[in-house]
N, C-alpha and C positions, 0 to 999 in steps of 0.2 A: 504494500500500500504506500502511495507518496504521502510524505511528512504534507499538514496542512493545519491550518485553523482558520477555524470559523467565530462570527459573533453575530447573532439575530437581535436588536434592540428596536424598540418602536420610537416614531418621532412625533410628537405633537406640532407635526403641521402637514397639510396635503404634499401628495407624492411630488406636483408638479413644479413645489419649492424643494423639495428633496432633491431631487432631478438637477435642477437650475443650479443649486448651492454643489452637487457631486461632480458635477459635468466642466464648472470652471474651476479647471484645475491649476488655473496661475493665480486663485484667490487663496488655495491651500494652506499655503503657509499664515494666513494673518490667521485661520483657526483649527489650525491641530498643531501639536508642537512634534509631531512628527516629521516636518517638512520645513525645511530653511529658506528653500529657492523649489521654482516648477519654471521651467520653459517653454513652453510648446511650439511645435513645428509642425504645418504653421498654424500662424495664429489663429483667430477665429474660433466657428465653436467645434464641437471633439466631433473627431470621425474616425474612421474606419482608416488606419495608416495614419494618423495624428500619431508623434514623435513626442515626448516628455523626456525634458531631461529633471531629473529629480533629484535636487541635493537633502539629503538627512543627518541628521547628526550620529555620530558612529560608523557611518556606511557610506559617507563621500557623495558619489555623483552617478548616477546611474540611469540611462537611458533604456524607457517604456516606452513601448507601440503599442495604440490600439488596434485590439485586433478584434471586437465584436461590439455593436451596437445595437440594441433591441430600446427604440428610440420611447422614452419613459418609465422604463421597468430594470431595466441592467443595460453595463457597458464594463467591458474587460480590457484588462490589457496585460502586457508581456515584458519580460526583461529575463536576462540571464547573466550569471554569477557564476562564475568559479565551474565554470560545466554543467550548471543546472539551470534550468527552465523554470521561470518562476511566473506562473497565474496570479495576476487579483481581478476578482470580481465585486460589483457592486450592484446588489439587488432590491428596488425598491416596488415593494406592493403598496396596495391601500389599505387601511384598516376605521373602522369607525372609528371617527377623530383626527385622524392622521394615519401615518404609514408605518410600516413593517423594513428595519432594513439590513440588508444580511450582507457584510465583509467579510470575503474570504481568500485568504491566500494559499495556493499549493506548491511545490516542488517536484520537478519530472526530472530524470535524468539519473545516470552513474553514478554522481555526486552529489545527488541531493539530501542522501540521507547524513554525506557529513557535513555538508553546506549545512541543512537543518539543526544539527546537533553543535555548531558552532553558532549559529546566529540566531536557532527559533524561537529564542526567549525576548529577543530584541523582538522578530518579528510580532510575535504577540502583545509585548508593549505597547509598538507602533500602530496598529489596527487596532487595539481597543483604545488607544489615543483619537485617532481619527474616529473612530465609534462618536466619543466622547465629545468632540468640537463638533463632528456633523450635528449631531441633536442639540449640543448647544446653540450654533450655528443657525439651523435652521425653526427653531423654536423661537429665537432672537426673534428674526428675520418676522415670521409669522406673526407677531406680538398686534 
């Protein structure tokens, strides 16, 4: 099985501020302390081949392609480390009141299970970080 985790937390406010607040990803860094810097190439809004470069604290700089787009609901993307292929997704439903939203990062490859075993504590920090700013984030927002 690939090393992964997940987190499902609900947001108090509609999916289509969820969405808005996930999707620009050069706002990132002013709310999750996961993220220093976001680049995107190019600009404008995320697509399918949209380029991130993503600096974080611990882990430098690391460039992410989107690679799927299910326009309101989820949008993933890609990067690789050390020989591993690393997924994140981001999934948002509706839910009465607000939405439903589920981060999750996996690891594929030869080396993913010692990639994971050196860094998957970080990663879990960082995704329940981002958990934690989107819902503040977008609950602000919503106000």
């Amino acid at each position: 099985m690939a090393p992964s985790f997940e987190t499902t937390f609900d947001v108090d406010a509609p999916p289509s501020q969820v969405w808005f607040v996930s999707t620009d990803v050069e706002s990132m860094p002013s709310w999750t302390t996961s993220m220093t810097e976001v680049v995107l190439d190019p600009k404008g809004p995320l697509a399918v081949g949209s380029v991130a470069r993503i600096t974080q604290p611990k882990l430098g700089t690391a460039t992410w392609t989107v690679t799927e787009i299910v326009p309101g609901e989820s949008w993933t993307w890609e990067s690789r480390s050390s020989g591993a292929r690393i997924i994140a997704t981001h999934a948002i439903s509706p839910r009465e009141g607000g939405s439903t939203v589920t981060l999750s990062v996996r690891m594929e490859g030869a080396t993913a299970p010692a990639v994971w075993f050196l860094g998957g504590k970080l990663v879990r920090r960082y995704v329940t970080a981002e958990a934690h700013g989107l819902t503040t984030e977008c609950e602000r927002r919503h106000r």
